[in-house]
TIDRENMI-890784 format. One record per residue (C-alpha): residue number from 1; residue in one letter; x, y, z. Coordinates in steps of 0.1 Angstrom, whole numbers. Layout:
<nodes>
k,r,east,north,up
NUM,A,X,Y,Z
...
</nodes>
This chain:
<nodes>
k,r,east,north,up
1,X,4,56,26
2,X,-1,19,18
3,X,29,6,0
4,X,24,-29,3
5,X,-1,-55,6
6,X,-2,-92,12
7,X,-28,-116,13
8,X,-56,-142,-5
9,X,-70,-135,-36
10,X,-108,-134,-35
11,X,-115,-123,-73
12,X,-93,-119,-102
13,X,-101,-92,-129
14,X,-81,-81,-164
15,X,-74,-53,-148
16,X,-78,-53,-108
17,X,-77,-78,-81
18,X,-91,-85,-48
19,X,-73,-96,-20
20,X,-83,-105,13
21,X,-64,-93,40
22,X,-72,-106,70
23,X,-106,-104,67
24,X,-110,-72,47
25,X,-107,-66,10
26,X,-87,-44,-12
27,X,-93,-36,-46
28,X,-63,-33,-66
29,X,-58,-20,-99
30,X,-29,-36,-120
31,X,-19,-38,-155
32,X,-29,-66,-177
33,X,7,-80,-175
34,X,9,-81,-139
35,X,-26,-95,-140
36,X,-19,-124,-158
37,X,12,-132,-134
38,X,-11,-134,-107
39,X,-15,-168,-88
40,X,-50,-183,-91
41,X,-76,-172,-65
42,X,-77,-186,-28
43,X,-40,-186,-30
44,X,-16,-162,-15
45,X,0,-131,-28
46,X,17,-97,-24
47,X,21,-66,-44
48,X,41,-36,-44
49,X,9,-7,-39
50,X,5,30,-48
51,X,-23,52,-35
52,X,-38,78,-54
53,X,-64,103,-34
54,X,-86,122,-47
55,X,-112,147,-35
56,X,-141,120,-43
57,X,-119,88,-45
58,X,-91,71,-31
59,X,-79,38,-57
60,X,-52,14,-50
61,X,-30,9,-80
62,X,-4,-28,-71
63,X,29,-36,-89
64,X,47,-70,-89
65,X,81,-52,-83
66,X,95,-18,-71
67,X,107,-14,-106
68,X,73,-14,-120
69,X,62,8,-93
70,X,89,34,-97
71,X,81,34,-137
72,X,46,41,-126
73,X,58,73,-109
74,X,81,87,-135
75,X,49,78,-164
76,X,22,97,-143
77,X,50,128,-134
78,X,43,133,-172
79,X,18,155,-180
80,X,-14,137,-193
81,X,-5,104,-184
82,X,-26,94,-152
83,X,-27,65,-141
84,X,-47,41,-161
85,X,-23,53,-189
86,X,6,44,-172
87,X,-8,11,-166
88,X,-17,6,-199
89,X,20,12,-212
90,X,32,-8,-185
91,X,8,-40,-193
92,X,20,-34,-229
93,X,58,-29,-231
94,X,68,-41,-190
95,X,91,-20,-170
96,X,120,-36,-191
97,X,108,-29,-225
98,X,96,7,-211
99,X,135,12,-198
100,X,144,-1,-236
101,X,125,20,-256
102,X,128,51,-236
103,X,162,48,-237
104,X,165,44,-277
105,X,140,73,-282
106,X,119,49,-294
107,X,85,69,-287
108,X,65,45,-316
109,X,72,17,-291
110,X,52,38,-261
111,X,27,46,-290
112,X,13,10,-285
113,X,0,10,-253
114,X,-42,18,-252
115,X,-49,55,-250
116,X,-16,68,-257
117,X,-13,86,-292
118,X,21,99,-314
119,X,20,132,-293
120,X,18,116,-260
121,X,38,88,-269
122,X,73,115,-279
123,X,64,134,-246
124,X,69,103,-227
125,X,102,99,-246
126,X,114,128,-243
127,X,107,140,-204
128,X,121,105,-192
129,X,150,99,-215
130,X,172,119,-187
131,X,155,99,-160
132,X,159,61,-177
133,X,196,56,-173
134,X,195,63,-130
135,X,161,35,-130
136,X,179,13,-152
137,X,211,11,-134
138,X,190,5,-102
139,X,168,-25,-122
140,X,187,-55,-102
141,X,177,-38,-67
142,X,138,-29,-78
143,X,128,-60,-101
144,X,129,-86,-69
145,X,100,-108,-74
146,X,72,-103,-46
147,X,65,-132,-26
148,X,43,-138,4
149,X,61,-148,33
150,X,56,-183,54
151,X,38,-159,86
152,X,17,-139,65
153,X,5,-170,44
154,X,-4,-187,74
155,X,-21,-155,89
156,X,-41,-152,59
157,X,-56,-187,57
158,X,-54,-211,80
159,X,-27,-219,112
160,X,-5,-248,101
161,X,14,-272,126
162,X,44,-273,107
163,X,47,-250,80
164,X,75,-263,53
165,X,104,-236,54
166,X,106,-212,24
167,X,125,-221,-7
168,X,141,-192,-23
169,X,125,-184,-56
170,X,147,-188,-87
171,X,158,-157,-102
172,X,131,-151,-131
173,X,147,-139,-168
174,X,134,-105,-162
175,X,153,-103,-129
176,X,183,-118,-151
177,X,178,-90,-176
178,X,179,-63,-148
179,X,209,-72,-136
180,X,230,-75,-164
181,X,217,-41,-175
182,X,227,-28,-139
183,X,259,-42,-142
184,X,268,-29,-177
185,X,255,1,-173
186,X,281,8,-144
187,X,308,-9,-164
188,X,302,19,-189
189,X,297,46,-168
190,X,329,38,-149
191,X,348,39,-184
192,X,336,70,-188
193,X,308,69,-210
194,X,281,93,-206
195,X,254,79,-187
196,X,227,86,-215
197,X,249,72,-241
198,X,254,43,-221
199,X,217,32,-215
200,X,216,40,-254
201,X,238,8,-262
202,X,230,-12,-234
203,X,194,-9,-242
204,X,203,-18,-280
205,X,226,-44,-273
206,X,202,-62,-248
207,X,171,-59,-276
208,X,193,-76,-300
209,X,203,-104,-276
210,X,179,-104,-245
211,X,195,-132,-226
212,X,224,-119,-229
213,X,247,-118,-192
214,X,266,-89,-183
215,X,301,-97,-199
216,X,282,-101,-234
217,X,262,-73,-233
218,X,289,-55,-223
219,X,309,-64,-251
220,X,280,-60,-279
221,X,273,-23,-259
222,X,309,-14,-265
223,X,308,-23,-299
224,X,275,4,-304
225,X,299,31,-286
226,X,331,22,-306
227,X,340,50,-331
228,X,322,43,-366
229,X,353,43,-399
</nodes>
């Protein structure tokens, strides 16, 4: 199984990417969103990869984070969403706006994505509402960004004499988001809030303030659960 891959970009696509690894190329499917957060081509990059096999094909589908790639295995455990499908709900709503709506019930959200109709759309909904809460609570851990390390750059392209040492990359919003939903989702759950409830409010609390950090969203999620007069 290939899980990951790192290396140059020889072509760039709306949908797939080719990258150069050491001298052979792999094509790799994405989803338009993790498309356009590509670097250009000729530089270096790495993604997160799934392998599908098939009697007459074998495809590599790639995912900026372990989040996206996990969401890609819960969409296509649901029955008639393959992979393409999953991609295409994934390019539309992002792993954190998938984790959102799921967890809201939100099915007319899902319902966006290319290919996916009403039907399909409340099946989604429904076989993964269960399942959000667990990925949701695990977002910080699985949403690290990708990056290309100093050796496998240098492998890829050209030997360097003195290779400038790796900056660490700045958290991006998304891996903000993540972790704030981690964190008050197991603030809840240790309260002893149900863990579907839970994702419920956080999920609501975080779509009506999305920069919210953990203490706020907290606080606006416990709101949502307190007992309605």
């Amino acid at each position: 199984m290939i899980g990951r891959i790192a290396g140059i970009i020889l072509h760039r696509a709306r949908d797939h990417v080719l990258i150069d690894v050491r001298g052979v190329g792999y094509i790799v499917h994405v989803s338009e969103r993790t498309a356009a957060s590509l670097p250009p081509v000729g530089q270096a990059v790495a993604l997160y990869t799934d392998l599908m096999v098939r009697e007459d094909l074998l495809q590599l589908f790639g995912f900026a984070s372990m989040l996206e790639k996990e969401w890609h295995r819960l969409l296509t455990g649901v029955q008639g969403v393959g992979a393409k499908v999953s991609l295409a709900i994934l390019g539309t709503l992002g792993p954190e706006g998938l984790a959102r709506a799921i967890a809201l019930g939100d099915w007319a959200m899902v319902r966006k994505a290319n290919g996916v109709g009403p039907k399909l759309a409340q099946r989604v909904v429904l076989e993964l509402k269960d399942k959000a809460p667990a990925i949701m609570a695990l977002g910080a851990t699985l949403s690290v960004d990708m990056g290309v390390t100093m050796v496998e750059a240098d492998a890829a392209v050209i030997e360097t004499a003195t290779p400038p040492a790796a900056r660490p990359a700045a958290p991006s919003d998304a891996m903000l988001a993540a972790r704030a939903t981690s964190e008050a989702l197991s603030a809840l759950t240790n309260l002893g809030y149900a863990a579907s409830e839970a994702a419920q409010a956080v999920a609501e609390a975080q779509a009506r303030e999305p920069t919210a950090q953990t203490p706020a969203l907290i606080r606006a999620a416990l709101r949502l659960l307190a007992p309605k007069e």
